[in-house]
N, C-alpha and C positions, 0 to 999 in steps of 0.2 A: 504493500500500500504506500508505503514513506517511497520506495527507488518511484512508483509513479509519477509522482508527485512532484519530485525533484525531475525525472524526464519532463513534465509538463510545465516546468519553469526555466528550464535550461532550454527547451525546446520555441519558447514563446520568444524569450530574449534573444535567442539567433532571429526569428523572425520579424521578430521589432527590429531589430539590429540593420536588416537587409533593407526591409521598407523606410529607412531612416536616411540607407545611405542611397538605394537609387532612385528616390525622389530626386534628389540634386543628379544626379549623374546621369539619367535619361534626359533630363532637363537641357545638362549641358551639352550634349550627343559625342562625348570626348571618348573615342576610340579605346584609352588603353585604360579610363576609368571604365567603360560598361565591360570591359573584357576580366579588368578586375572584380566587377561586382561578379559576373558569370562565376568566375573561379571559388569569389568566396562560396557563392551559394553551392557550390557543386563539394567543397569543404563541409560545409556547416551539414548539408544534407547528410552525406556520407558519417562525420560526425556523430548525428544525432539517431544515426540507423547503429553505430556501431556501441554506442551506450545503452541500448536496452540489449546487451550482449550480457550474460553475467560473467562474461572473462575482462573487462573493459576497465583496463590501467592504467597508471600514469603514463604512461610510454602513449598510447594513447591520446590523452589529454595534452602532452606536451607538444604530439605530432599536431595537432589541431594548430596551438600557440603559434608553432615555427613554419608553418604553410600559411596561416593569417599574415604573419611578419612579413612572408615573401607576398603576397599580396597587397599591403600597405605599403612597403619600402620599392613595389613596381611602380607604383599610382601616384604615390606623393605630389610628383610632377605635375599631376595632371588636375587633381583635384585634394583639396584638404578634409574633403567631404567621408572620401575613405577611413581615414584616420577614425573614421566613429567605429570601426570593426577589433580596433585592438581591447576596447573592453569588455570584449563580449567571452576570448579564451578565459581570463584571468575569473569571472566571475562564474561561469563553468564550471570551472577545476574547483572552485571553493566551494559551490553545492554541493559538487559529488566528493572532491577530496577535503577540505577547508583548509586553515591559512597559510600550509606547504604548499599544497596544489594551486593556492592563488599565486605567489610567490613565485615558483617556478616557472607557469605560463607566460606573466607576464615578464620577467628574465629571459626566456624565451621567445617573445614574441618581439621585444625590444631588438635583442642583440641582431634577428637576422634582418631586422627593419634598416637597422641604422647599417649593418655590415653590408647589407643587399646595395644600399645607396651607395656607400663609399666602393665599392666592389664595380658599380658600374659609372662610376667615374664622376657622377655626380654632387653638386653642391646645396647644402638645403639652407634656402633663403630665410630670414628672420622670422617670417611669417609662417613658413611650417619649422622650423626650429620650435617656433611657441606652440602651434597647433600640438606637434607631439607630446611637446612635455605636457598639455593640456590634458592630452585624452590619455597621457601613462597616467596624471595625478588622478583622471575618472574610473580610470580602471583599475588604478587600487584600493580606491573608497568601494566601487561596485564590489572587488574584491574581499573588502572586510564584508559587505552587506550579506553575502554568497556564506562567508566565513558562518555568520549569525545562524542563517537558515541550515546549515550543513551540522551544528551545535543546536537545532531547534530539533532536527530531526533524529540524531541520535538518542537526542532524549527522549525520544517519543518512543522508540524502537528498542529499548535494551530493557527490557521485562525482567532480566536479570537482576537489573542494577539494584534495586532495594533488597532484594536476599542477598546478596553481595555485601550490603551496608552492614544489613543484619548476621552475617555470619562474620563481620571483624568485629562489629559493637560485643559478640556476644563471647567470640574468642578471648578479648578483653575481659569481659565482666568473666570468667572462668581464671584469667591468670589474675586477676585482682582479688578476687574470691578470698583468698590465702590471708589476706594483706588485710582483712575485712575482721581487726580484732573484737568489735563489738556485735560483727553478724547485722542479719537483715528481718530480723525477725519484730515486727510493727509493736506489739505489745511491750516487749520488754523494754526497748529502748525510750518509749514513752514514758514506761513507769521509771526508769535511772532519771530524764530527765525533771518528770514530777519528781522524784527524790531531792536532786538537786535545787530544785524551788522552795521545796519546802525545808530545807536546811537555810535558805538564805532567809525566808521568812514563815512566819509558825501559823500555820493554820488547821482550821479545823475542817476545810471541805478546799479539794483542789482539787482540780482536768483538764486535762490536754484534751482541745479540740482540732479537729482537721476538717476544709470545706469540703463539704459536696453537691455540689449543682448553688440552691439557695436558701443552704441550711448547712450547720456544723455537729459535726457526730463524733462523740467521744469516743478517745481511744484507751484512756485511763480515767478512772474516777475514784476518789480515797473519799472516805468522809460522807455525812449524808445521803445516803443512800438511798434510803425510807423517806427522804424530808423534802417533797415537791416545790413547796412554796419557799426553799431555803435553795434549793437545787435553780430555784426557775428566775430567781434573781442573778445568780451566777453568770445563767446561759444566756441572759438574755446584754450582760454587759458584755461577755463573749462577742453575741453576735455584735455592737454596737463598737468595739473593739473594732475587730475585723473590719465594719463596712469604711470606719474612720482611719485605720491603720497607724491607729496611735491607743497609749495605754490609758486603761479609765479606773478612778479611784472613786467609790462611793459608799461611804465609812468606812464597815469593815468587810465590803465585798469588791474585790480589784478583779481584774482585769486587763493584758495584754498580748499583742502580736510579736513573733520571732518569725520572722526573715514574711513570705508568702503564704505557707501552708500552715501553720502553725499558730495558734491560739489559748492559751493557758489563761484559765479563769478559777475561782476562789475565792477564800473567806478568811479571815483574820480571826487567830485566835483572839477572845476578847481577854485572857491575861496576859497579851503581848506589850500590852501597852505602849504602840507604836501610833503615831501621828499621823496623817495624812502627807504631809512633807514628806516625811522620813520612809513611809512606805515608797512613794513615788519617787523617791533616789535610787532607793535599793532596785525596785524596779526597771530604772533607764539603766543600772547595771548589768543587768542579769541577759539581756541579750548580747553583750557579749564573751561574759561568761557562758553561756550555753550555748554558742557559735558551731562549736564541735558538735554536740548532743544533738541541734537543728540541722547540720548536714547530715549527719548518721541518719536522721530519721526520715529526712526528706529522700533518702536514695533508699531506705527500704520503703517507702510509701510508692517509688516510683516502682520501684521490683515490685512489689503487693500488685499495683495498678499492668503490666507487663503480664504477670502469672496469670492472672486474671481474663485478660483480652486471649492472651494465646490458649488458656481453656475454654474460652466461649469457643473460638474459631473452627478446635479441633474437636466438638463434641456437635457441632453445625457440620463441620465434614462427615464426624459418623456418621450422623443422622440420615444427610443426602444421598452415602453409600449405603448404606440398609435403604431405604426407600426406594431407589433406583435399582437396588441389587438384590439383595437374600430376599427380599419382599417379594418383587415380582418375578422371582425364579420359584419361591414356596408356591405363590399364587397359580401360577402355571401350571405345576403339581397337579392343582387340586380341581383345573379344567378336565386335565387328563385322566382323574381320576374321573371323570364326572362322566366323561366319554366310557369308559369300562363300567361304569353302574348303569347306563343307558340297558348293557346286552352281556348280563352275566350268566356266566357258564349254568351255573346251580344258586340255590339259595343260598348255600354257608359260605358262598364267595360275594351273593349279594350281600350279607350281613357285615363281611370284613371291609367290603368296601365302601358301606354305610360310616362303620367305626375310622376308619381312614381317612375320608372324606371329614368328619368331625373334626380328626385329631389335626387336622391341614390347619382347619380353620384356623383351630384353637393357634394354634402357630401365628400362624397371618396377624390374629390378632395380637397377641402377645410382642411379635416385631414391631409394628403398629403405634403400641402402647410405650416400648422401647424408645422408637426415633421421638414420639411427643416428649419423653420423662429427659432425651437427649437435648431437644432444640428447644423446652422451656427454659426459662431464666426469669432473675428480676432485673427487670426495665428501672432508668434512673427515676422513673415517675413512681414507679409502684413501692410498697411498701412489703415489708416480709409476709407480713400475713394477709394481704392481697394479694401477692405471689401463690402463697400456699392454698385460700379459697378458689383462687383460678383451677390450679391443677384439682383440688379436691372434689370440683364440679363437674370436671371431665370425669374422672376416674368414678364418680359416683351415677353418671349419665350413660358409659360404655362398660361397667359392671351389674346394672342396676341395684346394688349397695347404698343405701344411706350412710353418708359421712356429713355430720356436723361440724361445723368449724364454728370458733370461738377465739374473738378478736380483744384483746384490751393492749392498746398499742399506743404509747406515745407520740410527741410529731419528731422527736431526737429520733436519730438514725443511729442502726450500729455500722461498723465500716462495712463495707462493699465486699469484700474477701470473707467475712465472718458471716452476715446475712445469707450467701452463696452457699456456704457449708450448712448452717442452718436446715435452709430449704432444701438443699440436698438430703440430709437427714431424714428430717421431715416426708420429702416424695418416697423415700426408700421406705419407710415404716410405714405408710399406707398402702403403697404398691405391692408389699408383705402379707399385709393384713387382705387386702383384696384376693390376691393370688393364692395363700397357703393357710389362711388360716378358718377358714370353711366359717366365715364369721355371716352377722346379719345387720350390723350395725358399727359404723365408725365414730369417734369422737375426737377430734383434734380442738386443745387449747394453746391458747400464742398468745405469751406476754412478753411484751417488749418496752422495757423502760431502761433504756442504754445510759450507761454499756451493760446493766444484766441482761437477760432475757431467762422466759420459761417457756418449753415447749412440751407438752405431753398427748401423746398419741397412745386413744385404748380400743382397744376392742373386746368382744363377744367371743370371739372363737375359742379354740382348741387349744391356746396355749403356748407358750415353748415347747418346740421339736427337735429332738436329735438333729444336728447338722447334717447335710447333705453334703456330700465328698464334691458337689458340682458349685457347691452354692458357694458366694464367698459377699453376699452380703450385710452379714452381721459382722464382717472381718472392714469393709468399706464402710462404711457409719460410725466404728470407733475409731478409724482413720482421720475422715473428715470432723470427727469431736475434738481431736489433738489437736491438728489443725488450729479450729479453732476455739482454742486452748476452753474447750468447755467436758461435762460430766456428762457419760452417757449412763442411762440404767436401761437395763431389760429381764423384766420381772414379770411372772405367773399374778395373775389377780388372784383375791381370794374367791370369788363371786364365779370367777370363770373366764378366760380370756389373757391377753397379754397389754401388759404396760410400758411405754416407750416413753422414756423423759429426758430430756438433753436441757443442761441448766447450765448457762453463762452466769459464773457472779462479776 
């Protein structure tokens, strides 16, 4: 598409080229000017047949330059009209080759111009003395132009170039890896830097906030926990902090910003007995005391946000290759099977291929249920437990299962990386409960007052089951609870049934 494109520009500019110069030169009816225009066009054609060649080299391009040169340096004489055909190589060679192949052509197209004249004994008068230098200086601006487009097109064309970027950035981040004495790990580093805060001043409720979208979601919280209206003066000088990006003092609840991403807000103990001056020094000091502790944190939030995209992307590819693939090759199956139960042998073969025909489905579906439980996610708009009513609506619509869900959610957000695991949890314990546990009724409860959260998923069924040597996902949901650094339980009801609880303190 790009080699077209560049033909249909190199090709237009000979032709503008031609019509440029024998307007004047049919005009004048000067013998060795129309012979030169004839020449060139028999050049430029031949030229412009031999670039949609895919063998078509500088040897090539140069041969063009040095056959124009001997056409210019015949003509001169006759007309200075010609002289318009020397910018036409230089800017050529720069489409297809850029600023060597400009360079060269017109080097080229120069030396046999001037060589050609003095070779045949003649003298160039003041007026094409300047004509030349006029249209070499036009042909090497056209030349840079050519350069431009010949760097527009490359870029358009190397589809490599970003996994390119991506396989040095990330060779890097592996040999730096090592060098990474505090690690990338979002939580901990929050909590050393809230330590640090609160060594410089004594408080009784302190957190490190980080933005998302147009709200701040704690990544640490000491203090207060239970105390909304103690908590919500805090967050709200937080956000006021942030939107100002300057520190704000208001008695004994502060507030300030470290570098972009970072928001630390709090409350003063009251036997500190510290002044509002005195608080607000210590403060304009601490950012760059914590200078270190905000890079460390800012490059594991960037790693967090990275993990995170390259999991979405890769779990949308499964999805698309199950859909496209084991999907409708099972489905196929089950045409085929449907052809043999049309005109079976005997009955005990119509019955197995009744059961057959069943077990396809059952399949179909189950993959189905797969690519959805792959390509769900939570959107920046939605909330964890809007997340989780979405999916629990499908799953209770495509099982006929009543699954209740139960919302008491905050507007505070938990990080992006922990809500992810959350709800992964969360689908995997339904998707359970649906599938194996011969149940009649779901219950899922979500409490989210960040950074805790409560999640608990029960059902009716059968219980905890000996593992299956195939299964491994009660092995994946204590994964994803590490992760993010939360408590899984999985416990027998007394009443009957299983209990699933994943608890963020």
């Amino acid at each position: 598409m790009t080699e077209r494109r560049a033909l249909r520009i190199t090709v237009g500019a000979r032709l503008f080229a031609l019509l440029a110069i024998g307007a004047p030169v049919l005009y004048e009816h000067d013998r060795a000017a129309v012979v030169a225009l004839v020449g060139l066009s028999a050049i430029w054609v031949v030229a412009s047949l031999l670039e949609r060649l895919p063998t078509h080299t500088v040897a090539a391009l140069t041969a063009e330059a040095v056959l124009t040169g001997v056409a210019c340096g015949a003509a001169i004489g006759s007309t200075e009209a010609v002289l318009l055909a020397l910018a036409v190589p230089p800017f050529v060679a720069a489409v297809v080759r850029g600023a060597l192949g400009a360079l060269l052509a017109l080097g080229a197209e120069l030396a046999t111009a001037v060589g050609l004249v003095l070779v045949l004994g003649e003298d160039l008068s003041a007026d094409e003395s300047f004509a030349l230098f006029t249209w070499s200086v036009g042909a090497l601006g056209l030349g840079m132009i050519g350069t431009f487009l010949h760097a527009s097109f490359q870029s358009q064309t190397d589809e490599l170039a970003p996994y390119l970027d991506a396989q040095r950035l990330l060779r890097q981040l592996v040999d730096l890896s090592s060098d990474l004495s505090s690690g990338l790990d979002v939580a901990s580093l929050a909590g050393a830097m809230a330590s640090e805060v609160g060594d410089r001043l004594p408080t009784t409720e302190l957190a490190i906030y980080v933005p998302r979208g147009e709200v701040l979601v704690p990544l640490v919280s000491h203090g207060g926990v239970d105390d909304r209206g103690t908590r919500g003066r805090a967050e709200q000088l937080a956000l006021e902090s942030w939107a100002r990006s300057a520190p704000i003092v208001d008695e004994h609840v502060f507030a300030f910003p470290l570098g972009s991403s970072v928001v630390v807000a709090g409350r003063l103990s009251p036997s500190a007995g510290l002044d509002v001056a005195e608080v607000e020094r210590t403060i304009l000091g601490l950012p760059r005391l914590l200078e270190a502790k905000s890079v460390q944190l800012d490059t594991a939030l960037l790693f967090a946000d990275f993990r995170d995209s390259a999991s979405a992307d890769e779990r949308k590819r499964l999805a698309r290759e199950m859909h496209d693939g084991v999907a409708q090759d099972i489905a196929s199956l089950g045409y085929l099977v449907d052809a043999l139960a049309a005109r079976p042998a005997d009955e005990a073969q119509a019955g197995m291929l009744v059961l057959l025909r069943d077990r396809i489905s059952n399949i179909v579906a189950e993959v189905r249920q797969s690519v959805l439980t792959l390509r769900t996610s939570i959107g920046e708009a939605d909330t964890l437990g809007v997340a989780i009513g979405a999916v629990a609506r499908h799953l209770s619509e495509s099982s006929q299962i009543p699954i209740q869900v139960t919302l008491d959610e905050h507007s505070t957000r938990l990080r992006p990386e922990v809500e992810a695991e959350l709800f992964r949890i969360t689908q995997e314990a339904m998707n359970n409960a649906i599938k194996h546990a011969e149940c009649t009724k779901v219950e899922v409860h979500c409490q989210v007052h960040a950074p805790s959260a409560l999640i608990t998923i029960t059902d009716d069924g059968r219980g905890l089951q000996p593992p299956r040597s195939d299964s491994h996902g009660l092995k994946i949901m204590r994964e994803r609870a590490r992760l993010a650094r939360a408590d899984l339980a999985i416990i027998d009801r007394p009443e009957g049934g299983l209990r699933v609880t994943v608890r963020l303190a």
